[in-house]
C-alpha positions as CSV (number, residue, x, y, z in Angstrom):
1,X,-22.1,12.5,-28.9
2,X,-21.2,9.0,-28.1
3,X,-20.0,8.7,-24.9
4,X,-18.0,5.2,-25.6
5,X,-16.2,7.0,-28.2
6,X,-15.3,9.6,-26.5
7,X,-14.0,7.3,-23.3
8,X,-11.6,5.8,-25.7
9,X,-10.3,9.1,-26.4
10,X,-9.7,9.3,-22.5
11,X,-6.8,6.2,-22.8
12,X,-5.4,6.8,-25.8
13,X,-7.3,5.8,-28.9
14,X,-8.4,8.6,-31.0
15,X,-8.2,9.9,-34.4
16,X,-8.7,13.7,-35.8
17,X,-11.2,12.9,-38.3
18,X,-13.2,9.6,-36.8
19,X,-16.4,10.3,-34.7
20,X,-17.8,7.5,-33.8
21,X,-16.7,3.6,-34.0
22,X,-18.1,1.4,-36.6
23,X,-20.9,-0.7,-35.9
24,X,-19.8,-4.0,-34.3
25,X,-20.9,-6.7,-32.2
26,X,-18.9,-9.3,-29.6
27,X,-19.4,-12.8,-29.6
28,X,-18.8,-15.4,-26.3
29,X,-15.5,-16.0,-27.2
30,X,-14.5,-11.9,-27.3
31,X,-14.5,-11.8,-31.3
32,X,-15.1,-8.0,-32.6
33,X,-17.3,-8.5,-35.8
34,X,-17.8,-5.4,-37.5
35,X,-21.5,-5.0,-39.1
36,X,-21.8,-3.4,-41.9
37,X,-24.9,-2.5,-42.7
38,X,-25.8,-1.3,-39.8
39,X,-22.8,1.1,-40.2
40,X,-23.8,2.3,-43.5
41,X,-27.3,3.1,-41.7
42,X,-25.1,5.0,-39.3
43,X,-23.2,6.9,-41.4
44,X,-26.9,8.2,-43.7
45,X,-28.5,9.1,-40.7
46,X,-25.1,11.2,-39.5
47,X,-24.1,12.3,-42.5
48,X,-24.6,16.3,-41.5
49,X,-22.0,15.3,-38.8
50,X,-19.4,14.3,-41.0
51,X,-17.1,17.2,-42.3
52,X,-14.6,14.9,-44.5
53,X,-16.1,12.7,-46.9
54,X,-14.4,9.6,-45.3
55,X,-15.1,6.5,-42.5
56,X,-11.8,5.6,-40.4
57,X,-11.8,3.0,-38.0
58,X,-9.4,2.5,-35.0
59,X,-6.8,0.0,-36.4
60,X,-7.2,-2.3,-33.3
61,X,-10.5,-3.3,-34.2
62,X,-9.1,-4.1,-37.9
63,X,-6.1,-6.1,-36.8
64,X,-5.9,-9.5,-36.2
65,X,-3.4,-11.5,-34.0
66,X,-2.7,-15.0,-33.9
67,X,-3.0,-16.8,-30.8
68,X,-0.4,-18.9,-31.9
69,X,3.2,-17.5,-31.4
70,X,5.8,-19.2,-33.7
71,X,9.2,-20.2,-32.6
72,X,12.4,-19.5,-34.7
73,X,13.9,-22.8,-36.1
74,X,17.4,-23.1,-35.0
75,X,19.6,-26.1,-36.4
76,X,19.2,-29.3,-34.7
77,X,20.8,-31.0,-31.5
78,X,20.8,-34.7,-32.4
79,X,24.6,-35.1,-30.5
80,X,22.8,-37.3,-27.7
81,X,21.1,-39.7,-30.7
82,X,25.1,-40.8,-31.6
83,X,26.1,-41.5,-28.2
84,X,24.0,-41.8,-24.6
85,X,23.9,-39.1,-21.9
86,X,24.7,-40.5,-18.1
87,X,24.6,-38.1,-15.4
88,X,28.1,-38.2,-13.1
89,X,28.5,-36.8,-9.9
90,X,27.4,-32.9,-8.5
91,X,27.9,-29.4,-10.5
92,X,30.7,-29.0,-7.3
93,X,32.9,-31.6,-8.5
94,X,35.9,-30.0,-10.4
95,X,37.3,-33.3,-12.0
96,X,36.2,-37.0,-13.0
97,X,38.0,-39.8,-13.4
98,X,36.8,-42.3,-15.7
99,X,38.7,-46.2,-15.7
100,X,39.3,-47.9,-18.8
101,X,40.8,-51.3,-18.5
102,X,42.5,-54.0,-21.0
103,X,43.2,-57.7,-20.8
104,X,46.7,-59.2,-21.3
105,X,48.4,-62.6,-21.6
106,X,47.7,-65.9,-23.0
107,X,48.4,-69.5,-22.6
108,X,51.1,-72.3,-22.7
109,X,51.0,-76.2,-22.7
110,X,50.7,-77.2,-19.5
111,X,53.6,-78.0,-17.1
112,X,53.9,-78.9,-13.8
113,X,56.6,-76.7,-13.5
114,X,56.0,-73.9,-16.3
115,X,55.0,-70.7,-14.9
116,X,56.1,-68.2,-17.9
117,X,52.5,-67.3,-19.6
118,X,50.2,-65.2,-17.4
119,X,47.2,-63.3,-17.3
120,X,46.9,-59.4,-16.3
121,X,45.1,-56.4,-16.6
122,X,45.7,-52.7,-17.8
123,X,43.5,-49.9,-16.3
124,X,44.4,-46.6,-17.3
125,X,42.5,-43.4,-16.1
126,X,40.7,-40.6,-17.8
127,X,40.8,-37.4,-16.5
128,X,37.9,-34.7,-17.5
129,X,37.0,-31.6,-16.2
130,X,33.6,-29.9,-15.5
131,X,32.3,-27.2,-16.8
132,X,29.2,-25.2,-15.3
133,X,27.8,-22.6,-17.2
134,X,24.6,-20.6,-16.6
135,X,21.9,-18.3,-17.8
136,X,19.7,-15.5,-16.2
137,X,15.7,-14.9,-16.6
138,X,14.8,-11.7,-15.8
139,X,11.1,-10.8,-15.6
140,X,9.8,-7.0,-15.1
141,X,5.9,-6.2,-14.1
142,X,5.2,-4.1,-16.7
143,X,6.7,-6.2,-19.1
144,X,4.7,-9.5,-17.5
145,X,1.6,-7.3,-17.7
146,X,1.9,-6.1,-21.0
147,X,2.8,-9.3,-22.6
148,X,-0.1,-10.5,-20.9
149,X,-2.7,-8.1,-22.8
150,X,-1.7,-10.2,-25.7
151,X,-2.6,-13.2,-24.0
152,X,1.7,-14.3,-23.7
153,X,3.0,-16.2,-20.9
154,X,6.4,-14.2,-20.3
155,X,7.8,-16.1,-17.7
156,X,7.3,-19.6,-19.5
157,X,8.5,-18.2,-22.6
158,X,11.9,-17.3,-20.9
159,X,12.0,-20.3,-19.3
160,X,11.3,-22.3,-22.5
161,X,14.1,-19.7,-24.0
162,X,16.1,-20.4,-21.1
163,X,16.1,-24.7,-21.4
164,X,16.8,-24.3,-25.2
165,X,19.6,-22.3,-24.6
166,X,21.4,-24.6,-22.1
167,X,20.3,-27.5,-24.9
168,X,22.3,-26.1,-27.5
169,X,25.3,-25.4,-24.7
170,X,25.6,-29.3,-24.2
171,X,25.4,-30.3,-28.0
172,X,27.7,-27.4,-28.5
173,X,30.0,-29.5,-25.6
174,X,29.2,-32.7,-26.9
175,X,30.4,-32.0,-29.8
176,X,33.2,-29.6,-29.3
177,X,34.6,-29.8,-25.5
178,X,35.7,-26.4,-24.0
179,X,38.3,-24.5,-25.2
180,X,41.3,-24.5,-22.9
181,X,40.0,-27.0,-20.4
182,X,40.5,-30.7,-19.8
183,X,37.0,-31.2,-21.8
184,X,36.4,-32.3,-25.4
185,X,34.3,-33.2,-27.7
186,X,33.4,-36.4,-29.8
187,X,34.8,-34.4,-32.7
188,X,38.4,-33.6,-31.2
189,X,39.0,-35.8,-28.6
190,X,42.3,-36.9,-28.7
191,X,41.9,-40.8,-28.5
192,X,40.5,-40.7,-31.4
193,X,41.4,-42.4,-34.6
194,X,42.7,-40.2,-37.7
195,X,40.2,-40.4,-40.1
196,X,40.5,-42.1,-43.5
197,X,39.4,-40.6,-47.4
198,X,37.2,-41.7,-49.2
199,X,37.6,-44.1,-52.9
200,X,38.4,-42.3,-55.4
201,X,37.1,-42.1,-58.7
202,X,38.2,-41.7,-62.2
203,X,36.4,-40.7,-65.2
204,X,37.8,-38.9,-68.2
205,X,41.0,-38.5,-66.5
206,X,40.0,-36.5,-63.6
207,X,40.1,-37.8,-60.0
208,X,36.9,-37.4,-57.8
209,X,36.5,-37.8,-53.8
210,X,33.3,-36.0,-52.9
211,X,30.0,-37.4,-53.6
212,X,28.5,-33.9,-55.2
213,X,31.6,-34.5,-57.8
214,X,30.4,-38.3,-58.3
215,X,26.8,-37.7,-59.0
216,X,28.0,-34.8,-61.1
217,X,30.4,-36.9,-63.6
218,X,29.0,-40.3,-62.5
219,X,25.9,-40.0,-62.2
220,X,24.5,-43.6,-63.4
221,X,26.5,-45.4,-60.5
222,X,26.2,-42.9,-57.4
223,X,24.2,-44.8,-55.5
224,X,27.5,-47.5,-55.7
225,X,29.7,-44.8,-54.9
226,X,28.2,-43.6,-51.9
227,X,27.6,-47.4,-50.7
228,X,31.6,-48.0,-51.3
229,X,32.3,-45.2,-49.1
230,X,30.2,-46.2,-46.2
231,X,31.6,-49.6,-46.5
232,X,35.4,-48.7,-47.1
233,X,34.7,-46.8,-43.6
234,X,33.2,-50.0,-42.5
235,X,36.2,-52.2,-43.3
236,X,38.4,-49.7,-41.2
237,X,36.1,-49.8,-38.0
238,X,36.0,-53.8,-38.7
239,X,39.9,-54.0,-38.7
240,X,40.7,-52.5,-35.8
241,X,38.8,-55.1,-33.6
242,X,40.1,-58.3,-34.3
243,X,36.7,-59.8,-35.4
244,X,35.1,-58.6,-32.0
245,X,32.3,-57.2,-34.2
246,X,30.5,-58.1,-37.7
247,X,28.3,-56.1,-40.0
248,X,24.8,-57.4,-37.9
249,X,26.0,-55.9,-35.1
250,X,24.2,-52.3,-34.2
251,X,25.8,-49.4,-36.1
252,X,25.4,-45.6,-36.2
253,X,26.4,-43.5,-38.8
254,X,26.7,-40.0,-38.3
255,X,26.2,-37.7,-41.1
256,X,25.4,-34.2,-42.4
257,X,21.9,-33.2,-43.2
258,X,23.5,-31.5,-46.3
259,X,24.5,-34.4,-47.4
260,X,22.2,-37.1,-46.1
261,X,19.9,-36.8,-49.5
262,X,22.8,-38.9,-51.2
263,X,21.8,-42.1,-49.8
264,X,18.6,-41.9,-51.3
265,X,19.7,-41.1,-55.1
266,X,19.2,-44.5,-57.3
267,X,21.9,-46.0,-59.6
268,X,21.0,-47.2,-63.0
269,X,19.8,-49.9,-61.6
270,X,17.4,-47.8,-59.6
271,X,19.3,-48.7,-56.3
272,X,19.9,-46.3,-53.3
273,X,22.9,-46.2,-51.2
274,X,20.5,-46.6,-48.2
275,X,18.9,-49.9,-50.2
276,X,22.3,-51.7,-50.4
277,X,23.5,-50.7,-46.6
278,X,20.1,-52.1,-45.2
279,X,20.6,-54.9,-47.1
280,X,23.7,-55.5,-46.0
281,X,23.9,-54.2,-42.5
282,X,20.4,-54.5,-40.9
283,X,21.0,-53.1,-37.7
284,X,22.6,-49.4,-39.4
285,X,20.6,-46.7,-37.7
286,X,21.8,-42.7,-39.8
287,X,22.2,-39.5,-37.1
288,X,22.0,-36.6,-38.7
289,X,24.2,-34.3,-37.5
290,X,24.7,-30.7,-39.1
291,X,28.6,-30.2,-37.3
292,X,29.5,-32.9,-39.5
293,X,30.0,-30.2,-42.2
294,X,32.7,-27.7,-41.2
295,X,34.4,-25.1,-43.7
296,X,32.8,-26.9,-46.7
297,X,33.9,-30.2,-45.9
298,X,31.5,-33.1,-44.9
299,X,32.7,-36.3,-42.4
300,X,31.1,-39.5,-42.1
301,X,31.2,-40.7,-38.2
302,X,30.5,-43.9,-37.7
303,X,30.7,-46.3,-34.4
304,X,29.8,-49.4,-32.3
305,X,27.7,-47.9,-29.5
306,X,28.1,-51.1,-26.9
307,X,30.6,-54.1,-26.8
308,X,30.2,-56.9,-24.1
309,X,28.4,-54.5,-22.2
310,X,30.5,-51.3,-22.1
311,X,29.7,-48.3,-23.9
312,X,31.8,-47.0,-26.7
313,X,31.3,-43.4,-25.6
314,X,29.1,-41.5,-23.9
315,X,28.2,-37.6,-23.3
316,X,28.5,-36.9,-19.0
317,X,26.3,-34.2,-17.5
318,X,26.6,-32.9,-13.9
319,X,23.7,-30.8,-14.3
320,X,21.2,-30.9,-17.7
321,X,19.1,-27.6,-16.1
322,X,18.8,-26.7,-12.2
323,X,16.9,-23.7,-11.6
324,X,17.7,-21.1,-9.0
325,X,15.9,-18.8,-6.6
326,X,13.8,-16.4,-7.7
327,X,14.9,-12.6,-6.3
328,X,12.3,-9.8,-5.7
329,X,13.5,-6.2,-7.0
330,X,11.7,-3.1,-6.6
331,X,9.6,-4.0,-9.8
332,X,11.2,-7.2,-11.1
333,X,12.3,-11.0,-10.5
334,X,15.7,-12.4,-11.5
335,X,16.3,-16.4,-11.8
336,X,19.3,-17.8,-12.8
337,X,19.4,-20.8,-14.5
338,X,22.8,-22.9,-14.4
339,X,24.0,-26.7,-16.1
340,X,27.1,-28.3,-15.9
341,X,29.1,-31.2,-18.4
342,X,32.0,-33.1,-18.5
343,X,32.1,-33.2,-22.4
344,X,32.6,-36.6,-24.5
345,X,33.9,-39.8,-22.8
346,X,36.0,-42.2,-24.6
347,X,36.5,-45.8,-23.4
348,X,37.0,-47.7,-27.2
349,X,38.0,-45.4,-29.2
350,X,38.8,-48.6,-31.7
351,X,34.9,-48.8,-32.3
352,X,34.9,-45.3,-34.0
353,X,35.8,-44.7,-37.0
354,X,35.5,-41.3,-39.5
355,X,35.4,-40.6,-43.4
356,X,36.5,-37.0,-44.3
357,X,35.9,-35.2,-47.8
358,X,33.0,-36.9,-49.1
């Protein structure tokens, strides 16, 4: 009787018809390779032992894992590619206050006794609240020791799931403030402009605003539709500042991947959207960002990021990821993991401007 064999019926690993393992060897790195030949030598020479014609084999020995662990895709965070993150004050602060300030007045001829044309200055505050949220990693020592049989690192795993999950809470704030609280989002922040439609299009009668209906009943001139847009949305950015900006100036435009694929479909002419806006505005950098589609309907976001050396807008963080203490159980750890944001930032909202419905 083979005394290995019957050891590994001692923890666990057995079968009601096996009697011995299959021939194998182990290499230097721990591979089992399984040698057949020598088994079916095995097998003649035992063959009185066996009462069932048949040769099973302990499914560990069979079963291969991958060393490398895949992680689940979730959509992406590209929020902080539109508009800069800045760090502002502790996670104890409850409120900010952020100064905007506008220039007034003019000139006159001179007079030696004129005094009715000054200059003077608006500042205006922004209030925002904070918002600290947090998470909690919990590690058990079986658990720790069984995930490390398969060669797993539990606790950076949670802590990997722990930083991903705080992530997707900032670009979930970024984008959308907190409900109920002085804190929004750079899609509903109420300084912002209304946004504008897109051109519309006519062909055999019908009227078309969204660029899956142009490429479907215009195809030869899409790529001249979707530049139109972009530049109609352009022209309204452009008007509301007074010639303070032109089209070489740096531009991001925010769009939805589900969309994005439009700027790349030629015309008859065999001329992208992308093509013409390049050509035309050199410094245009595309985000894309999946919220930009919501209930079926796609937005175009496009702004100014910096004027005279003030930003547009910006994302404030009081806390990206501050780890806590870790706390001994009877047979566990606990860590809690905490961030903290103040949401989107408005100081221009005139250099932002958004396309719905195309």
């Amino acid at each position: 009787m083979n005394m290995t064999f019957e050891k590994a019926k001692e923890v666990g690993l057995s079968s009601a018809t096996a009697v011995d393992f299959m021939k194998y060897s182990v290499d230097a790195q721990g591979n089992i390779k399984l040698d057949i030949k020598a088994t079916e030598q095995a097998l003649a020479q035992d063959a009185a032992l066996i009462t069932t014609p048949n040769v099973n084999v302990p499914s560990a020995l069979v079963t291969y894992i991958d060393p490398q662990v895949v992680t689940i895709l979730f959509s992406s965070m590209n929020t902080t590619k539109m508009f800069r993150e800045t760090k502002k004050g502790s996670w104890t602060d409850k409120s900010f206050q952020f100064g905007v300030e506008e220039y007034t007045g003019g000139v006159t001829a001179y007079s030696d006794f004129a005094d009715n044309v000054t200059s003077d200055a608006n500042t205006e505050w922004i209030e925002r609240g904070n918002f600290v949220f947090q998470t909690v990693l919990s590690y058990g020592e079986l658990e720790e020791a069984n995930a490390g049989r398969a060669k797993l690192s539990l606790a950076s795993q949670k802590q990997r799931s722990a930083s991903l999950n705080l992530a997707k809470a900032h670009n979930n704030i970024n984008l959308y403030g907190i409900a109920g609280r002085n804190i929004y989002g750079m899609l509903n922040d109420p300084n912002l402009n209304a946004t504008i439609t897109p051109n519309v299009v006519t062909v055999g009668g019908s009227n078309y605003t969204t660029w899956a209906d142009k490429l479907q009943y215009d195809a030869a001139n899409i790529g001249n539709h979707v530049y139109n847009d972009i530049s109609k949305l352009w022209g309204e950015l452009a008007a509301k500042n007074g010639g303070n900006v032109d089209q070489n100036a740096e531009i991001k435009l925010g769009i939805s991947n589900s969309i994005a694929h439009f700027l790349n479909i030629p015309n008859s002419f065999g001329l992208t959207a992308m093509a013409m806006l390049k050509s035309n505005y050199p410094n245009l950098t595309v985000v894309q960002i999946p919220e930009l589609t919501a209930g079926g309907v796609n937005t175009l976001y496009m702004e100014i990021p910096e004027l005279y050396g003030v930003r547009t807008a910006e994302f404030a963080y009081t806390e990206k990821m501050a780890f806590g203490r870790v706390v001994a159980e009877l047979s566990s750890y606990k860590q809690k993991v905490r961030g903290g944001s103040c949401g989107f930032i408005l100081k221009r909202p005139s250099l932002i401007a958004r396309m719905t419905g195309v």
